[in-house]
C-alpha positions in Angstrom: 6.3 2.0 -12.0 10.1 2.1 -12.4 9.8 5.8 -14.4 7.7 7.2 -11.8 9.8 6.0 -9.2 12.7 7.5 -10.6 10.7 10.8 -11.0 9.7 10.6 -7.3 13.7 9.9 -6.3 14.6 12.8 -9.0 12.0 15.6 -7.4 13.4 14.8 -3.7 16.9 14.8 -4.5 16.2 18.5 -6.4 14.2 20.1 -3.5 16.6 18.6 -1.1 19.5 20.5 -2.7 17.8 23.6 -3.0 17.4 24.1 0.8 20.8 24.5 1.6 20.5 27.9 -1.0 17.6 29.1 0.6 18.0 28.6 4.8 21.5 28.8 5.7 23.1 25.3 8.0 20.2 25.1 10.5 16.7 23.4 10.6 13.5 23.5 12.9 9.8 23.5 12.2 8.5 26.4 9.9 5.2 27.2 9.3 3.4 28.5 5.9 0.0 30.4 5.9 -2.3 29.1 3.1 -6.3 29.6 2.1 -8.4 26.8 1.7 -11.1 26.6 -1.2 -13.4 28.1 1.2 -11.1 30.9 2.1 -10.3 29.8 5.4 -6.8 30.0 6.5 -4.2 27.9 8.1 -0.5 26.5 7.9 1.3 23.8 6.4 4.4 22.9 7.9 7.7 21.9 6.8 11.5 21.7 7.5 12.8 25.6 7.7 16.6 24.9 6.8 19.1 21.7 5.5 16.7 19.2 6.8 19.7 16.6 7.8 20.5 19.2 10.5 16.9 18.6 11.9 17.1 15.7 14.7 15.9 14.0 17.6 12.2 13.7 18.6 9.7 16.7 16.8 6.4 17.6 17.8 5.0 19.8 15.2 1.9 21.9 16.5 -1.3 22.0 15.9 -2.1 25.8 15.9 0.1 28.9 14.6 0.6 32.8 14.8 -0.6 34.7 16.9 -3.8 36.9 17.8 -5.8 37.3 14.5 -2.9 35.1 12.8 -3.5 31.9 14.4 -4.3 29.2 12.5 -4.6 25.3 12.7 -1.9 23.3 10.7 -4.0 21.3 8.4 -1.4 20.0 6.2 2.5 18.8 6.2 4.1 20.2 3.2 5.6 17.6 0.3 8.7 16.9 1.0 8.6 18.8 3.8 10.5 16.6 6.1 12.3 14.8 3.8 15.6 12.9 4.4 15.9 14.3 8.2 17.6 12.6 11.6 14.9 12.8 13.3 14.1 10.1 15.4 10.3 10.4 16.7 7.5 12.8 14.9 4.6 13.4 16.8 1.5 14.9 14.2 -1.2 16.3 15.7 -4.8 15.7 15.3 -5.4 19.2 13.3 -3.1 17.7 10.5 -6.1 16.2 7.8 -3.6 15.8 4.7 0.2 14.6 4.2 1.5 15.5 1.0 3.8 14.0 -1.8 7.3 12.3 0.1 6.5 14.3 3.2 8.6 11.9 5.2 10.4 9.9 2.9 14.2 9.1 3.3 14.3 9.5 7.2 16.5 6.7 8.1 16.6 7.4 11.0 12.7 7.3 12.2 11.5 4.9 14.3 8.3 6.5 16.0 5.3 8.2 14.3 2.8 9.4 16.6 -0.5 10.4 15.3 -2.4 12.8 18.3 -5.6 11.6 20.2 -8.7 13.0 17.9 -6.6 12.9 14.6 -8.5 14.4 11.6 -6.5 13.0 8.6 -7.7 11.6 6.2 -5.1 11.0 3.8 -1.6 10.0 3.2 -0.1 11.1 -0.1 2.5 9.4 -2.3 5.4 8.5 -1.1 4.9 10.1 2.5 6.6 7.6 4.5 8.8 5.8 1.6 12.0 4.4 2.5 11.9 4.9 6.0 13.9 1.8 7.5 13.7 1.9 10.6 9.8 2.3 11.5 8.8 -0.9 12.9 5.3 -0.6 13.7 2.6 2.4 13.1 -1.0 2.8 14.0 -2.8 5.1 11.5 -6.0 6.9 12.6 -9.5 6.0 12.8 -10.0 9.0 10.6 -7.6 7.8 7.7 -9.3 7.5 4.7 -6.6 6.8 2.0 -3.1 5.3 2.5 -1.4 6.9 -1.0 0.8 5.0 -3.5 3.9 4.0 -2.6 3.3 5.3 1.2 5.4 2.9 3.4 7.4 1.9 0.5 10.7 -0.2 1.1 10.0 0.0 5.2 12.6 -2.2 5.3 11.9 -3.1 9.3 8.3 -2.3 9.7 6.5 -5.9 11.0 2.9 -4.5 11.8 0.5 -2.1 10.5 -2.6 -0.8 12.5 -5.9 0.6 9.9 -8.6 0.6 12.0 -11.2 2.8 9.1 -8.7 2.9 6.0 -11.5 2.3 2.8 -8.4 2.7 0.1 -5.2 1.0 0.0 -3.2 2.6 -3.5 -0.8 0.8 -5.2 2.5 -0.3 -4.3 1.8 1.0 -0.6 3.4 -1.7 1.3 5.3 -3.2 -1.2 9.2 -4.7 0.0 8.0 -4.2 3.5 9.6 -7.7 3.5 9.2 -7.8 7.0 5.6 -7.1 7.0 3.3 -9.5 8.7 0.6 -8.2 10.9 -1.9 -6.6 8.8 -6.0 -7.0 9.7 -7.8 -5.3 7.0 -10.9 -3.1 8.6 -14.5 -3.8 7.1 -14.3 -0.3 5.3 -12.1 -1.2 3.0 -13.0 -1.2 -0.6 -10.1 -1.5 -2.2 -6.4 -2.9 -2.5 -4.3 -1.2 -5.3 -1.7 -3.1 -7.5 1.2 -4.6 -6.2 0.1 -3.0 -3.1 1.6 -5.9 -0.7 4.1 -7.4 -3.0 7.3 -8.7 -1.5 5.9 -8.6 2.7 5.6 -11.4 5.2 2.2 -11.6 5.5 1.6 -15.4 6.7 -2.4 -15.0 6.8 -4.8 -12.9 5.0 -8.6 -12.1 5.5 -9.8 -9.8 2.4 -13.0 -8.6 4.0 -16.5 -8.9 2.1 -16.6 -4.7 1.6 -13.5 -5.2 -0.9 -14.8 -4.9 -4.6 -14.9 -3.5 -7.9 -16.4 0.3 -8.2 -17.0 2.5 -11.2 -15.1 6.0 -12.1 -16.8 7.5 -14.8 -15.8 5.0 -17.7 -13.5 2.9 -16.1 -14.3 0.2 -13.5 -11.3 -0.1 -10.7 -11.0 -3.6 -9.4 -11.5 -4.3 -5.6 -7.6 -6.4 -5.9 -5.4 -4.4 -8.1 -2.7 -6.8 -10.0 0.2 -8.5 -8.6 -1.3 -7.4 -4.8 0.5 -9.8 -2.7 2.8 -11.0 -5.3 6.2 -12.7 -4.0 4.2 -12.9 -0.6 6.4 -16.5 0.0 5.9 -17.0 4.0 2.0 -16.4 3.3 -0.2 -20.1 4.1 -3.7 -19.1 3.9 -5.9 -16.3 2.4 -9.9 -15.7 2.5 -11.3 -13.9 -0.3 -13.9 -11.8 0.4 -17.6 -12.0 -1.5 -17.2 -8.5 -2.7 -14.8 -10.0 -5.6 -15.4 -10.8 -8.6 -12.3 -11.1 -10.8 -8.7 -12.2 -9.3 -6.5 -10.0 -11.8 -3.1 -11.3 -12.7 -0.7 -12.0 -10.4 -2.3 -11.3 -7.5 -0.8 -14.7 -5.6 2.1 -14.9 -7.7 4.9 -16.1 -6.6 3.3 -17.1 -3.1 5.2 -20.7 -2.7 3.8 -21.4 0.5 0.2 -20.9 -0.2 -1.4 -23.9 1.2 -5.7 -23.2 1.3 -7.4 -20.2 -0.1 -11.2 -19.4 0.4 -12.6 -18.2 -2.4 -16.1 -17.0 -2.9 -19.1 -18.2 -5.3 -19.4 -14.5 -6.5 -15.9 -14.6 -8.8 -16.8 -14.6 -12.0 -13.2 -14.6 -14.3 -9.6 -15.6 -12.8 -6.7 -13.9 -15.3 -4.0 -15.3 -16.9 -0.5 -13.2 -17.4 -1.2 -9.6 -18.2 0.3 -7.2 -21.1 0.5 -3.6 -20.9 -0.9 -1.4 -24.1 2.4 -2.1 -25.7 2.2 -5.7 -25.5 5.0 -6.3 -23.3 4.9 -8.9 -20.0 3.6 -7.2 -17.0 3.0 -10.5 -14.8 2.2 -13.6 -14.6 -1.3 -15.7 -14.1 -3.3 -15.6 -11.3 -1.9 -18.3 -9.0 1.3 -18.9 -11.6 4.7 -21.0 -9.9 3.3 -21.8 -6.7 5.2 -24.5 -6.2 8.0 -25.7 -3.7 11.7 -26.2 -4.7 10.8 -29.8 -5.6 8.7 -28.2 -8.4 5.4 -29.4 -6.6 2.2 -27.6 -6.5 1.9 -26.3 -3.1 -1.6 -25.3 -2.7 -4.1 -28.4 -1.7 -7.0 -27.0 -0.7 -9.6 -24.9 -1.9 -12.5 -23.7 0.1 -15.2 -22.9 -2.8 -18.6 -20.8 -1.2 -20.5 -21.6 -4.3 -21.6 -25.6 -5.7 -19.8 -28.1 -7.4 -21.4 -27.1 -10.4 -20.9 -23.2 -9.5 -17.3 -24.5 -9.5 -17.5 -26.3 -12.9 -18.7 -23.1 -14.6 -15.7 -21.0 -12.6 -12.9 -23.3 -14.4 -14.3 -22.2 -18.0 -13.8 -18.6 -16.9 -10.1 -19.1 -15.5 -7.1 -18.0 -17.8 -4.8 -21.3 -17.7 -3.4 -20.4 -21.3 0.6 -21.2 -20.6 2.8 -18.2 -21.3 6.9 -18.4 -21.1 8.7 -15.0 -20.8 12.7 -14.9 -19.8 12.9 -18.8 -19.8 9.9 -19.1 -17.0 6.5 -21.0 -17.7 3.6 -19.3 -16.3 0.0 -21.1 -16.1 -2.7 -21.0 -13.3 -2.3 -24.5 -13.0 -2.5 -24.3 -8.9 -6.7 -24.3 -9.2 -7.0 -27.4 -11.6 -5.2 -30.0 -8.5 -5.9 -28.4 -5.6 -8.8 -30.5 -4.0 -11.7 -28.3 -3.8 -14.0 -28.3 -0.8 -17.5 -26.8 -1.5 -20.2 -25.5 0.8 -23.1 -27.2 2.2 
C-alpha cells in the first residue's frame, strides 16, 4: 500500500507543478470535450490555471458550449481539482464518474454537494483523499462504487451517508479517525481491505448482501483484510450471513470489542497473513483484543448456528500464535468469550 501511495502523492505533486507552465497565475472552471465509446460527446471538467488560486464556493455545470457544441459534463478530470482553496463544490447530477485524486489535497473543503437526480456512479481513487476539513457527506443513491483510498486521511469527517453503494474498495475510509456514523445499505456486497481501519466507528451492522463473489479465477472476499482494524472505540459488530471467512485482521486491534454476532454460515476464521514474499502483513482475526490490563475484552458471542455448529467452527479457526516485532498474535478472543447460541 505504502508504494502506491507514494506513487499517488508523486503523480499529484507532478501535475500540480505543471499547471503553473501551462495557465499563467489564475484559475476557474474549464471544460474539455471528449467522445464516449459510443461516440457521443461531452466535457470533463477541471481546474483551468494554478489550482491554489481557485477559491471560495464552485458550482461546476452540468451542460457546456454552445448551439451544436453543448454537451453534458459527464466526468471531473483526475486531478482536476486537486490541492485548491475552495471551500464548497457543488457537482451536478450530469457528473456519472470522478476520476483518479480529483479532489484530493483541498484543505480547505468543507462542503460537497452532490445535485438533486445525481447520475454517478463511481468515485475513483483517491478522489477525496486528504481532505481535512470535510465533516460529513451524503453520496448519491446512484453511487455505485466508493474507489480506493477515496476519503482517505479525512481527518475531521464524523459521518458518512451511502444510501445504494454495492462496493466499498480498499483503504476508503481508512484514518478517518473521527469516523463514526456509518449505516451500511442492503446493496452492499463488498467491504475492501483495510477499508475502515483506524475510524471511530462504536457500532457496526455488516448487512446479509455482504459476501464473497467470483472474478474469473479469483474469488474476492465479502470483508477484505484488516477492514476495521485499530477500530478501538468500536463495542459491538453484527456479521452478516453472506460471510463465510473472517480474513486476517479484520477486528484487529479493536480493544473495546465487547459482543459480536456472528453467523452459522462462516466456515474458516484466519490467523495472521503473509504476503507472496513471506513477510507479516497482519495479524489473526480477532488478535490483542484486550484492555490495558492485558485482559480479553470481548465476552460475548452471539453464534446463529448450534452448539455443535459452533464445535465444528473452532477446528476451522487459525489460533496458531505468531510473534513479529516483539508482539504475540493469536485469535485467542473466540476460545473465552461465552458463546450464546440460537434457539
Amino acid at each position: 500500500m505504502k508504494r502506491k501511495l507514494t506513487a499517488l502523492i508523486l503523480s499529484l505533486c507532478v501535475g500540480t507543478l505543471c499547471v503553473p507552465f501551462m495557465s499563467g497565475c489564475s484559475a476557474q472552471t474549464g471544460y474539455t470535450l471528449k467522445t464516449d465509446e459510443n461516440g457521443d460527446k461531452y466535457y470533463s471538467a477541471s481546474c483551468s490555471g494554478v489550482s491554489t488560486y481557485l477559491s471560495g464556493e464552485v458550482a461546476i455545470s452540468a451542460y457546456y458550449g454552445e448551439g451544436e457544441e453543448r454537451f453534458p459534463v459527464k466526468e471531473i478530470e483526475a486531478e482536476g481539482f486537486v490541492s485548491t482553496l475552495v471551500t464548497k463544490f457543488t457537482i451536478p447530477a450530469t457528473v456519472t464518474k470522478i476520476n483518479t485524486a480529483a479532489f484530493a489535497f483541498n484543505n480547505y473543503l468543507k462542503t460537497v454537494e452532490f445535485e438533486e437526480g445525481s447520475q454517478l456512479e463511481e468515485l475513483g481513487q483517491g478522489a477525496f483523499g486528504y481532505c481535512p476539513k470535510i465533516k460529513e457527506i451524503s453520496l448519491p443513491q446512484s453511487l455505485k462504487t466508493i474507489g480506493y483510498m477515496a476519503f482517505y486521511e479525512c481527518e475531521e469527517l464524523e459521518s458518512v451517508q451511502m444510501p445504494a453503494v454495492q462496493k466499498i474498495l480498499a483503504s476508503a475510509f481508512e484514518n478517518c479517525t473521527v469516523l463514526e456514523d456509518v449505516t451500511f445499505p442492503q446493496t452492499l456486497t463488498m467491504i475492501g481491505a483495510r477499508a475502515f481501519a483506524y475510524t471511530a466507528l462504536k457500532e457496526l451492522v455488516i448487512p446479509d448482501s455482504v459476501k464473497n463473489t467470483v472474478s474469473g479465477e479469483d474469488t474476492i472476499p465479502a470483508i477484505g483484510y484488516a477492514a476495521f482494524h485499530s477500530c478501538i472505540q468500536l463495542e459491538s459488530a453484527v456479521v452478516g450471513s453472506g460471510v463465510t471467512e473472517i480474513n486476517a485482521g479484520v477486528f484487529g486491534y479493536c480493544t473495546s470489542l465487547k459482543k459480536i454476532t456472528l453467523p452459522a454460515t462462516l466456515t474458516k476464521i484466519e490467523g495472521a497473513r503473509y504476503n507472496d514474499a513471506g513477510e507479516f502483513i497482519c495479524g489473526h482475526a480477532f488478535h490483542t483484543n484486550k484492555n490495558e490490563e492485558d485482559k480479553t475484552v470481548l465476552t460475548d458471542i452471539y453464534y446463529g448456528g448450534t452448539a455443535e455448529q459452533w464445535e465444528t467452527l473452532k477446528t476451522k479457526i487459525d489460533n496458531k500464535p505468531v510473534t513479529y516485532n516483539g508482539s504475540e498474535y493469536n485469535n485467542d478472543a473466540l476460545f473465552v468469550a461465552t458463546v450464546h447460541f440460537a434457539e
